[in-house]
MIDREN-699497 format. One record per residue: chain; residue in one letter; x, y, z negated of N, C-alpha, C in turn. Coordinates in pm, whole numbers, padded with zeros to 5 digits. Layout:
BEGIN
<rec kette="A" rest="A" n_c1="X" n_c2="Y" n_c3="Z" ca_c1="X" ca_c2="Y" ca_c3="Z" c_c1="X" c_c2="Y" c_c3="Z"/>
...
REM end
This chain:
BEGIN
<rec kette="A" rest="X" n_c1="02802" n_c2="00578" n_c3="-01122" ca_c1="02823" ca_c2="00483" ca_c3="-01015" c_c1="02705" c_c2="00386" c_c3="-01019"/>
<rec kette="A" rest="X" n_c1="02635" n_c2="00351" n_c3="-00885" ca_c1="02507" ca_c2="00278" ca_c3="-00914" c_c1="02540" c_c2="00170" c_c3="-00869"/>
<rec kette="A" rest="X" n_c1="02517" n_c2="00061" n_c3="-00985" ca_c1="02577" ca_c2="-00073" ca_c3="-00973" c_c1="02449" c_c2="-00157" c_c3="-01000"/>
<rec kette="A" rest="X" n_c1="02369" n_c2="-00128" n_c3="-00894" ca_c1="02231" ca_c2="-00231" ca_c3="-00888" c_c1="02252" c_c2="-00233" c_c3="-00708"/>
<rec kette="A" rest="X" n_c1="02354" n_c2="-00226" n_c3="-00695" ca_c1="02410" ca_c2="-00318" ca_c3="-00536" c_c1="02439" c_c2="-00436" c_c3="-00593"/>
<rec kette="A" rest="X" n_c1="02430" n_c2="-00561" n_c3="-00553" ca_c1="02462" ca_c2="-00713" ca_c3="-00574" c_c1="02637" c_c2="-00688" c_c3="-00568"/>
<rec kette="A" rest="X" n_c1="02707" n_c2="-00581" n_c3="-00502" ca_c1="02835" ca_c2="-00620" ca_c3="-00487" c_c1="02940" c_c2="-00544" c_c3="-00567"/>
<rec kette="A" rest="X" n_c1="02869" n_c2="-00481" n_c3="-00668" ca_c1="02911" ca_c2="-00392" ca_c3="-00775" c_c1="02867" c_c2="-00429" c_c3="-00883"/>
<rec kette="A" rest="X" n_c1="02962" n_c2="-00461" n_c3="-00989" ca_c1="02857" ca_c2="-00533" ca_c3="-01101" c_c1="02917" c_c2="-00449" c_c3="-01206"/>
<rec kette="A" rest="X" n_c1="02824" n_c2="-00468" n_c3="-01310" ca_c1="02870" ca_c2="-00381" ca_c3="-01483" c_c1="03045" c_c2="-00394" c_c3="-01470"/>
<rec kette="A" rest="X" n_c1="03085" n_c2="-00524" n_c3="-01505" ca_c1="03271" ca_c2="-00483" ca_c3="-01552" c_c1="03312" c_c2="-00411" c_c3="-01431"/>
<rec kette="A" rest="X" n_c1="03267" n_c2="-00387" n_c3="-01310" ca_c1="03389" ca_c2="-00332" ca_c3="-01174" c_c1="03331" c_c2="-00234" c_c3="-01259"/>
<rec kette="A" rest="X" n_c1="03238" n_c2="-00114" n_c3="-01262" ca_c1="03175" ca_c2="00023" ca_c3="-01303" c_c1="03237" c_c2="00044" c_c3="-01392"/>
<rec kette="A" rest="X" n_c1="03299" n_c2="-00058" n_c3="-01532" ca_c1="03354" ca_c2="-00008" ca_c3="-01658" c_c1="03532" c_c2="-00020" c_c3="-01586"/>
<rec kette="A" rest="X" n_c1="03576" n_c2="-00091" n_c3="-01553" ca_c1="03707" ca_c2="-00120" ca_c3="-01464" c_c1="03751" c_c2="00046" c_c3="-01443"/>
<rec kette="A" rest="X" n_c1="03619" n_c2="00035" n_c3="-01339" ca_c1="03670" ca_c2="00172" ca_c3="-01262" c_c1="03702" c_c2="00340" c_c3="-01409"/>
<rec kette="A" rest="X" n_c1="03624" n_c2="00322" n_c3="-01468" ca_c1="03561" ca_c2="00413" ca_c3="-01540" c_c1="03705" c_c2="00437" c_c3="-01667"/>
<rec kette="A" rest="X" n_c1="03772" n_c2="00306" n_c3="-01717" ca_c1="03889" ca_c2="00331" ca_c3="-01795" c_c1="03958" c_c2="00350" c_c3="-01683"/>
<rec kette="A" rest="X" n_c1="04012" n_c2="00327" n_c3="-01563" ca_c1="04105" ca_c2="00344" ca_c3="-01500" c_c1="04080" c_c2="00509" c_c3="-01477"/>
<rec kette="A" rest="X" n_c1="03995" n_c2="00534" n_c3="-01496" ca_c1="04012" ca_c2="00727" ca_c3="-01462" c_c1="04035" c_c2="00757" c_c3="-01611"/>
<rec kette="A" rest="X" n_c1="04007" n_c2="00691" n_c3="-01735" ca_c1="04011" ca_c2="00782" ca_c3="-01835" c_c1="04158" c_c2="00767" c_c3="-01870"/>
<rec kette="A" rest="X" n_c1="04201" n_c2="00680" n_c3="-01828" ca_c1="04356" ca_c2="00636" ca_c3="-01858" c_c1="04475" c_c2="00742" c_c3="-01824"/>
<rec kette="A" rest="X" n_c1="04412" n_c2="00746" n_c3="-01662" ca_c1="04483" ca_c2="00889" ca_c3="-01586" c_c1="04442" c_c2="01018" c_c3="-01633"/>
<rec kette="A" rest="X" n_c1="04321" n_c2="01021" n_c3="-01658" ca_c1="04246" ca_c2="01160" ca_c3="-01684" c_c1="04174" c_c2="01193" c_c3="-01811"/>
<rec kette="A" rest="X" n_c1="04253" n_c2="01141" n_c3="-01908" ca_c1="04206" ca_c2="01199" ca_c3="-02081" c_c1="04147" c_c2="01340" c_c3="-02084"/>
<rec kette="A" rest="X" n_c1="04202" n_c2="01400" n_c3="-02046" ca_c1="04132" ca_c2="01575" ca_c3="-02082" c_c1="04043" c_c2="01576" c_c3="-01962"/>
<rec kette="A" rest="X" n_c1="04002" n_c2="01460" n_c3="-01912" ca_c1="03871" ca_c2="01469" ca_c3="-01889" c_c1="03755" c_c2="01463" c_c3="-01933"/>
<rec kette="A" rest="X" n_c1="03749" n_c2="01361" n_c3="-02045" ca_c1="03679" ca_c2="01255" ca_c3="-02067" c_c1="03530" c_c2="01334" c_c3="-02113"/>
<rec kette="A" rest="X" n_c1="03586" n_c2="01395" n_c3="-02213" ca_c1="03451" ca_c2="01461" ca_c3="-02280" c_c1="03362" c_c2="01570" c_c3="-02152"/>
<rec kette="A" rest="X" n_c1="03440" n_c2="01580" n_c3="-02079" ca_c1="03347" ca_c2="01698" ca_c3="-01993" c_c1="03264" c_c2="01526" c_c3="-01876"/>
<rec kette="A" rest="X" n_c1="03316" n_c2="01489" n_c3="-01840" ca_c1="03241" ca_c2="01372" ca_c3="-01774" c_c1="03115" c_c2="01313" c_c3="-01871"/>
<rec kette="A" rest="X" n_c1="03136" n_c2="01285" n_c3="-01995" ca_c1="03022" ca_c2="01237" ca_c3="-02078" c_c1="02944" c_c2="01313" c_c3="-02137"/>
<rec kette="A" rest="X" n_c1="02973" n_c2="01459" n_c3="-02157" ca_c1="02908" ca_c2="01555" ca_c3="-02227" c_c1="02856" c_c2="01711" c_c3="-02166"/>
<rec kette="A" rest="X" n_c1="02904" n_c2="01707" n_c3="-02044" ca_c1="02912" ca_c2="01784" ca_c3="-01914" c_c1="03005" c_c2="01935" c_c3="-02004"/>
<rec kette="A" rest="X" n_c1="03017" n_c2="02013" n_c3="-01955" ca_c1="03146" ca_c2="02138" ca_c3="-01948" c_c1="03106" c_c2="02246" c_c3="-02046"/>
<rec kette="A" rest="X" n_c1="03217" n_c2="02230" n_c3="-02152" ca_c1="03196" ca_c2="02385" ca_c3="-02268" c_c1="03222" c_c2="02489" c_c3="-02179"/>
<rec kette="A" rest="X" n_c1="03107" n_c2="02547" n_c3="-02107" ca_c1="03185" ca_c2="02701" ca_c3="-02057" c_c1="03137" c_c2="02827" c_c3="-02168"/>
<rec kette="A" rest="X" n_c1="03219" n_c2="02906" n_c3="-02133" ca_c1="03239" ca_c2="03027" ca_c3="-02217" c_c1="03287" c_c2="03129" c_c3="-02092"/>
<rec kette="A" rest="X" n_c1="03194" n_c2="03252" n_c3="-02106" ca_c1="03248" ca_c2="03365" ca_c3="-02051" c_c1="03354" c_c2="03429" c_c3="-02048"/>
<rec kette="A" rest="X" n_c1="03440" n_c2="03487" n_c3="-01885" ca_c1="03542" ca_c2="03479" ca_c3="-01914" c_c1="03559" c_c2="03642" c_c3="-01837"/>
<rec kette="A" rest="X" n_c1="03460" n_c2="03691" n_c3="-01782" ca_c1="03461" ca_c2="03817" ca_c3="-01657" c_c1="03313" c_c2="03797" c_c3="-01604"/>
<rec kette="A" rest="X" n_c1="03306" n_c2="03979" n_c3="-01652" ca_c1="03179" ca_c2="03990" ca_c3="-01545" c_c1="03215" c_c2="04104" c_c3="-01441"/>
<rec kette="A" rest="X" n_c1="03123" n_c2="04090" n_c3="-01300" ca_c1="03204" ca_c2="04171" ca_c3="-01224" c_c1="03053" c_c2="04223" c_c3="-01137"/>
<rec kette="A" rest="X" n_c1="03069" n_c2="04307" n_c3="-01067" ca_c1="02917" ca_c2="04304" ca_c3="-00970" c_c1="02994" c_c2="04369" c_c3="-00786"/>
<rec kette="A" rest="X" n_c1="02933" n_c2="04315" n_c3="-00703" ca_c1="02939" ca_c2="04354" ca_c3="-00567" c_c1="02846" c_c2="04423" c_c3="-00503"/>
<rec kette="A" rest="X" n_c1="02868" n_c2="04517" n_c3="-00436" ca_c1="02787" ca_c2="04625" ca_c3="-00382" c_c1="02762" c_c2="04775" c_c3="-00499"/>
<rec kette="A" rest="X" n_c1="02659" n_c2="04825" n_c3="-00448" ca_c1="02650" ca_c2="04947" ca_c3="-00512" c_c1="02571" c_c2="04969" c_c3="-00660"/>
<rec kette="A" rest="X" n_c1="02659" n_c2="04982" n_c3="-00792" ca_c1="02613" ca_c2="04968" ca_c3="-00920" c_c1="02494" c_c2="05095" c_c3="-00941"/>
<rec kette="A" rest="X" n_c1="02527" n_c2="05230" n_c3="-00847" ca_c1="02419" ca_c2="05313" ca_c3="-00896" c_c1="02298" c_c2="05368" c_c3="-00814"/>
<rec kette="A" rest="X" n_c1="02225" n_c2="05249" n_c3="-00906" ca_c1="02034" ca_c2="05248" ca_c3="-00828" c_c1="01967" c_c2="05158" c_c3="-00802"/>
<rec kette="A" rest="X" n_c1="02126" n_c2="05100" n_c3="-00648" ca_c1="02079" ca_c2="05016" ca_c3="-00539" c_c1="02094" c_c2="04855" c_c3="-00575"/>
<rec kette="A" rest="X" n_c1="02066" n_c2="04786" n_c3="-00504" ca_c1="02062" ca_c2="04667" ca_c3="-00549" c_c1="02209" c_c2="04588" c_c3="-00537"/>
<rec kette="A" rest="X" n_c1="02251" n_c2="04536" n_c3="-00613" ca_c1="02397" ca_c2="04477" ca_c3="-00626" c_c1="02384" c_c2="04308" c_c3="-00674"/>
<rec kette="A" rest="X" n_c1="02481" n_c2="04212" n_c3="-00648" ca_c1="02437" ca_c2="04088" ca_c3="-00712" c_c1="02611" c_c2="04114" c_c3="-00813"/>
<rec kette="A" rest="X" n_c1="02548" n_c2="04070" n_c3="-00937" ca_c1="02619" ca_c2="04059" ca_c3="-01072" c_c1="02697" c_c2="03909" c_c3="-01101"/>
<rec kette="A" rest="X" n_c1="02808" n_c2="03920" n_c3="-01094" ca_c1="02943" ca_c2="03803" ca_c3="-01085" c_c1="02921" c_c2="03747" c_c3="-01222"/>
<rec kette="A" rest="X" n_c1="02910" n_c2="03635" n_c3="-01233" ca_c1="02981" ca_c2="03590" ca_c3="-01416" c_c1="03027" c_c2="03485" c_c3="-01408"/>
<rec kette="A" rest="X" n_c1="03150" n_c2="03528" n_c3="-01440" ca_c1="03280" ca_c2="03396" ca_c3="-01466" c_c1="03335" c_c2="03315" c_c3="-01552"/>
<rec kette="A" rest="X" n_c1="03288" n_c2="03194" n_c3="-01568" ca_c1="03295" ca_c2="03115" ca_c3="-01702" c_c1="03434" c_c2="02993" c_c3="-01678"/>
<rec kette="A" rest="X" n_c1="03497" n_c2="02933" n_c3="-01772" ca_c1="03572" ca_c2="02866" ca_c3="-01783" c_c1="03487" c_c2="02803" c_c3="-01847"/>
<rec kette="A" rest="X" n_c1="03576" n_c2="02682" n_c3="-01883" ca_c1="03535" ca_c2="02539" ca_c3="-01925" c_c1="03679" c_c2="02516" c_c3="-02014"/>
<rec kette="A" rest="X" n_c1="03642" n_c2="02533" n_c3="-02198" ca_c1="03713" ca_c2="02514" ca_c3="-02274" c_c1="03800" c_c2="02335" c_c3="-02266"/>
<rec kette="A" rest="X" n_c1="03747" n_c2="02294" n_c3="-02237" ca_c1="03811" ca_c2="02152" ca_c3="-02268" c_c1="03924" c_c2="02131" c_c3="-02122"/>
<rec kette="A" rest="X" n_c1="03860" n_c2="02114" n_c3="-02017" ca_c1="03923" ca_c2="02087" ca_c3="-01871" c_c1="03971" c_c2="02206" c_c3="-01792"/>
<rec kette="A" rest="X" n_c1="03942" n_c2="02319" n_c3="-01833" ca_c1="03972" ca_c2="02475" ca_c3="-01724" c_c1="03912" c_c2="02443" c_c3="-01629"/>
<rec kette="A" rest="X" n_c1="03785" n_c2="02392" n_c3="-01599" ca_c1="03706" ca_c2="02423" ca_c3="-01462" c_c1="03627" c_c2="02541" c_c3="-01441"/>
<rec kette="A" rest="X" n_c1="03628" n_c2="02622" n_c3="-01359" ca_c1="03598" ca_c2="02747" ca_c3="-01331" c_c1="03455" c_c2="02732" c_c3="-01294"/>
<rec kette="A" rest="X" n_c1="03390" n_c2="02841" n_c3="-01301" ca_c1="03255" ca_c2="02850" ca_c3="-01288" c_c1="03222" c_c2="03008" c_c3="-01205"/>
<rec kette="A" rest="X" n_c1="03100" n_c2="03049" n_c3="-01113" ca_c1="03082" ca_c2="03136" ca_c3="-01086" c_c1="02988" c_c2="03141" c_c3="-01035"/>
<rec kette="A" rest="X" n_c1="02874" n_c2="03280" n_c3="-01116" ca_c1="02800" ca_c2="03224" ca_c3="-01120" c_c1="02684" c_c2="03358" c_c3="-01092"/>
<rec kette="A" rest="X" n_c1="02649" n_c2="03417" n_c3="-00949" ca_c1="02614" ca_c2="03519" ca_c3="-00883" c_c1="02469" c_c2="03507" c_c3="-00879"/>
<rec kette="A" rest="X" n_c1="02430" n_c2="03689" n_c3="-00952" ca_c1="02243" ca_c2="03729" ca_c3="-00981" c_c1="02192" c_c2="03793" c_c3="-00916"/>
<rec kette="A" rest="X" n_c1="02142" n_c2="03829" n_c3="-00813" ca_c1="02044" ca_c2="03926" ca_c3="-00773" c_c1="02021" c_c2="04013" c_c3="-00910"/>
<rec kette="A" rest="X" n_c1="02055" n_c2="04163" n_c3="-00865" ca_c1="02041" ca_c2="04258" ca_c3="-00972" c_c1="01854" c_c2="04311" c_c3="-00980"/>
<rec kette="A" rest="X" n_c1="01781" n_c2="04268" n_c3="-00858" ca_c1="01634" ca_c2="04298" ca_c3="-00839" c_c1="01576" c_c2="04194" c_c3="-00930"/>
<rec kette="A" rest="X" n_c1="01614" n_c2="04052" n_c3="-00856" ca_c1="01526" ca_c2="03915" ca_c3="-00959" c_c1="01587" c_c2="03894" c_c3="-01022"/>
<rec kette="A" rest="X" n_c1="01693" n_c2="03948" n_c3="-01048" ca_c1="01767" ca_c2="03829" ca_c3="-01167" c_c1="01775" c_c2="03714" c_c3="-01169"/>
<rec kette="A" rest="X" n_c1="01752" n_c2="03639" n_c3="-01068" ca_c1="01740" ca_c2="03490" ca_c3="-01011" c_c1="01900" c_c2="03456" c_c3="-01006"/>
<rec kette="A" rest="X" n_c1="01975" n_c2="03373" n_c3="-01000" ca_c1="02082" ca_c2="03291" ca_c3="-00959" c_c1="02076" c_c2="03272" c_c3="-00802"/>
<rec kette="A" rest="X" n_c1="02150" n_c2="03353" n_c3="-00754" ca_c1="02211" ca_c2="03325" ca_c3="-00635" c_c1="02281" c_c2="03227" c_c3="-00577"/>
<rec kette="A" rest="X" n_c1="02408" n_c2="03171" n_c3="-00673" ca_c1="02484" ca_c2="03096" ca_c3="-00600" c_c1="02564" c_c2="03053" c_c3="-00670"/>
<rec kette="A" rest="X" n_c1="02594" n_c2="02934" n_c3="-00729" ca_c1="02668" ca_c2="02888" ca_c3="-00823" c_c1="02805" c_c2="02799" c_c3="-00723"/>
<rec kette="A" rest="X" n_c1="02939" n_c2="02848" n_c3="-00789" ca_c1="03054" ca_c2="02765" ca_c3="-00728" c_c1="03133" c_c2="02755" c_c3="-00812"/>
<rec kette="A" rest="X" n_c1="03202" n_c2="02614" n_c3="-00832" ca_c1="03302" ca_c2="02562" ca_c3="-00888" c_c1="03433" c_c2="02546" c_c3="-00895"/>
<rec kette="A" rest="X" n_c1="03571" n_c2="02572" n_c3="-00930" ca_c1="03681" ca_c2="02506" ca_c3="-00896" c_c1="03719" c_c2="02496" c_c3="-01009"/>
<rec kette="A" rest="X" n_c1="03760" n_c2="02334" n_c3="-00998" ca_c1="03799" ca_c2="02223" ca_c3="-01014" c_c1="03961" c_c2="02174" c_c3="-01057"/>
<rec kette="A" rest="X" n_c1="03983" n_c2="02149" n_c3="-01220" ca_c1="04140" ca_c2="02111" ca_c3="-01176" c_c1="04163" c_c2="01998" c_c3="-01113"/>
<rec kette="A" rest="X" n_c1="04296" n_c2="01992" n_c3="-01051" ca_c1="04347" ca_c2="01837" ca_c3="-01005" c_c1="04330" c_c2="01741" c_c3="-01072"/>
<rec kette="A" rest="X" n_c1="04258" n_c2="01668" n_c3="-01008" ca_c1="04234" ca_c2="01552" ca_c3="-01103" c_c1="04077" c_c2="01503" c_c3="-01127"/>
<rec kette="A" rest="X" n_c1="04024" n_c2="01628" n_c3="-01125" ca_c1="03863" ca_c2="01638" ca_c3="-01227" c_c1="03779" c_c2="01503" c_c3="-01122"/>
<rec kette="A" rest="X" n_c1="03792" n_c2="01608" n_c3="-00946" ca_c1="03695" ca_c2="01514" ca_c3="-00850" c_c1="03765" c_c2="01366" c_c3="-00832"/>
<rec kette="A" rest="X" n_c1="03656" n_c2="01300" n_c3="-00798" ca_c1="03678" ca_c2="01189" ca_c3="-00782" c_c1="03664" c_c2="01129" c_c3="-00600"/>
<rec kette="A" rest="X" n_c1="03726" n_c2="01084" n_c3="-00572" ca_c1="03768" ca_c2="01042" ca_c3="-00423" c_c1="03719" c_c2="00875" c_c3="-00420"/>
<rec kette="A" rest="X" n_c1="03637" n_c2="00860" n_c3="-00329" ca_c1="03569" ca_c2="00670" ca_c3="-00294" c_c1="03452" c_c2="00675" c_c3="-00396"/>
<rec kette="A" rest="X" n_c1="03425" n_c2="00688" n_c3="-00494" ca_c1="03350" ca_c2="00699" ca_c3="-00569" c_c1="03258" c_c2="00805" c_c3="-00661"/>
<rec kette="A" rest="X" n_c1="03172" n_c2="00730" n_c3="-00704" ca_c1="03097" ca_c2="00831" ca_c3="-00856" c_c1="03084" c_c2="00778" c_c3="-00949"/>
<rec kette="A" rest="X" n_c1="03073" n_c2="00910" n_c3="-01075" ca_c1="03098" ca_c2="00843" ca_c3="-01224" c_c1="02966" c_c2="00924" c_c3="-01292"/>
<rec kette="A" rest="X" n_c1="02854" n_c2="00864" n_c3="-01342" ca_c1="02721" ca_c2="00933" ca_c3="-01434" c_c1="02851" c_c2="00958" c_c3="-01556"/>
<rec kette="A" rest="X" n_c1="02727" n_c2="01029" n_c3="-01639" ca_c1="02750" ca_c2="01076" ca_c3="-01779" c_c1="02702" c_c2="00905" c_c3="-01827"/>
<rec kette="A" rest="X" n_c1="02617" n_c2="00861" n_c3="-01793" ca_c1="02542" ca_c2="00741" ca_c3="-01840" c_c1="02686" c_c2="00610" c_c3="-01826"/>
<rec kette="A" rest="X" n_c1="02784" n_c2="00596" n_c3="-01703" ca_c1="02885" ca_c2="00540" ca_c3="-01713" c_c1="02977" c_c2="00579" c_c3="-01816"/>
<rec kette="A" rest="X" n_c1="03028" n_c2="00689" n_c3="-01823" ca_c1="03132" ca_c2="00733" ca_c3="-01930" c_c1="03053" c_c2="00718" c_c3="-02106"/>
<rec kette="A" rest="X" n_c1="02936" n_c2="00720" n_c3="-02050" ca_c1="02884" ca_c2="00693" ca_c3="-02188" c_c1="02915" c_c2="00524" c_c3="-02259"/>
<rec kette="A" rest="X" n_c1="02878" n_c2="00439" n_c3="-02153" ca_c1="02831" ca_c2="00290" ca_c3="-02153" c_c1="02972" c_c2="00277" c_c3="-02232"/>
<rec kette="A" rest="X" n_c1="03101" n_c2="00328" n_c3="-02106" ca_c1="03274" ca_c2="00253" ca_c3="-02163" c_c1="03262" c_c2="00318" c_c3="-02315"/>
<rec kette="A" rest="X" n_c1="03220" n_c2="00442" n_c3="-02331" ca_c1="03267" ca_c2="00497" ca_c3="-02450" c_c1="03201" c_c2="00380" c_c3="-02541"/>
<rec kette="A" rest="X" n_c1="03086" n_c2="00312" n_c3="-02530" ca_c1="02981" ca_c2="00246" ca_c3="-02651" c_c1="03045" c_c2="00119" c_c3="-02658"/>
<rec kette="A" rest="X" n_c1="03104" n_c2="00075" n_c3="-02542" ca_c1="03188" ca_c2="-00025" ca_c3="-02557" c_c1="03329" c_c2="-00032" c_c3="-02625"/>
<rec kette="A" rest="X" n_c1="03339" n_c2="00040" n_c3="-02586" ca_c1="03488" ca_c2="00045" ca_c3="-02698" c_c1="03445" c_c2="00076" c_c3="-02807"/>
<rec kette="A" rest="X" n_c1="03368" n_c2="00147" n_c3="-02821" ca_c1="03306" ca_c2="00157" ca_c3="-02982" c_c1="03295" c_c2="-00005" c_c3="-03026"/>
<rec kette="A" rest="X" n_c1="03232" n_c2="-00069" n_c3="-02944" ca_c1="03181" ca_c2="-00220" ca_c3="-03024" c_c1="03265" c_c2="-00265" c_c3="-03044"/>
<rec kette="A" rest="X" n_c1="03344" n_c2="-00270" n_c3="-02943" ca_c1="03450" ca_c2="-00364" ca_c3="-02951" c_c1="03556" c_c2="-00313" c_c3="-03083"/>
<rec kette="A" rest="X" n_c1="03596" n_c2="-00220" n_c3="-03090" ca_c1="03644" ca_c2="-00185" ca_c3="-03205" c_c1="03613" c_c2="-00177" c_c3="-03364"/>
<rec kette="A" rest="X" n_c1="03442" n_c2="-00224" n_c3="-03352" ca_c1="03364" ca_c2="-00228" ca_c3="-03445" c_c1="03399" c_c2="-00344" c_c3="-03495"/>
<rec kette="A" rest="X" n_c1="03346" n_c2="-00438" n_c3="-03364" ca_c1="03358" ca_c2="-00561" ca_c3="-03389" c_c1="03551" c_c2="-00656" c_c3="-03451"/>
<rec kette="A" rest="X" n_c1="03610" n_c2="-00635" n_c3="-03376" ca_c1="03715" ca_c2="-00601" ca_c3="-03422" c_c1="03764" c_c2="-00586" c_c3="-03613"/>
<rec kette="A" rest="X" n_c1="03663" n_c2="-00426" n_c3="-03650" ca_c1="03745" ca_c2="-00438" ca_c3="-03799" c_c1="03663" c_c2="-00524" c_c3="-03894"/>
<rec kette="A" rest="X" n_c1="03491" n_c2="-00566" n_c3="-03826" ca_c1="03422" ca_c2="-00669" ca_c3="-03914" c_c1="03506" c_c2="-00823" c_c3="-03947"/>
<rec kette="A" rest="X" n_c1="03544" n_c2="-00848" n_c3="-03784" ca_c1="03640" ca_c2="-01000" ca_c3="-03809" c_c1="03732" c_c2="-00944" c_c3="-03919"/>
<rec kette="A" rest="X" n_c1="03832" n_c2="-00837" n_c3="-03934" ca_c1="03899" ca_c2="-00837" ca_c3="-03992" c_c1="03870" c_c2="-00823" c_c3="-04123"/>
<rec kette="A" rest="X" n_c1="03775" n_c2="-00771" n_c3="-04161" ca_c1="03732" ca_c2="-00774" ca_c3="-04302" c_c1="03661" c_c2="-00867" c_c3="-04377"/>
<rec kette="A" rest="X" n_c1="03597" n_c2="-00963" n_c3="-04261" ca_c1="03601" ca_c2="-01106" ca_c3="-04322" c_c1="03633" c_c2="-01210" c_c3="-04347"/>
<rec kette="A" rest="X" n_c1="03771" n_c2="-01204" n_c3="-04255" ca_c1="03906" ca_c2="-01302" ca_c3="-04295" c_c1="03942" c_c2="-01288" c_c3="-04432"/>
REM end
């Protein structure tokens, strides 16, 4: 979320940012660390003997189950066409969230929790 608008400041960006992790825990790590996929199906369309076919590969996403798919030209081997779906929940509606936001709340709660067991250990 780019909060170098005058009318968006650092706490609304962190505001916003626990209020999704609150709702959306088995999100969290794929927002800050982007998506464990792992192969899950390979498949190909058109004709496998000779001619040119583009080659399917279907990955999940260990942490969140977001689907991946992810189509090759069997000539270049280039990436054709990458598409996503998404569990309920994942997209976000009015807004956007960086890896660099989910990072910031995560470093903050780190401090703050840091800070936190120092007072307590010097009482």
């Amino acid at each position: 979320m780019a909060y170098n608008d005058s009318a968006v400041t650092y706490e609304f960006v962190m505001s916003m940012v626990e209020a999704y992790v609150l709702d959306h825990p088995e999100f969290q790590m794929c927002r800050e660390f982007g998506h464990a996929m792992r192969p899950t199906h390979r498949d190909y369309i058109g004709k496998a003997s000779g001619s040119a076919f583009t080659l399917l590969k279907k990955l999940k996403c260990r942490s969140c189950g977001t689907k991946r798919i992810d189509e090759y030209s069997s000539v270049t081997r280039d990436l054709i066409r990458r598409a996503y779906e998404y569990p309920d929940g994942y997209l976000l509606v009015g807004m956007t969230m960086s890896r660099h936001d989910m990072r910031s709340w995560n470093m903050e709660r780190f401090l703050a929790e840091r800070a936190a067991v120092e007072e307590a250990e010097a009482a």
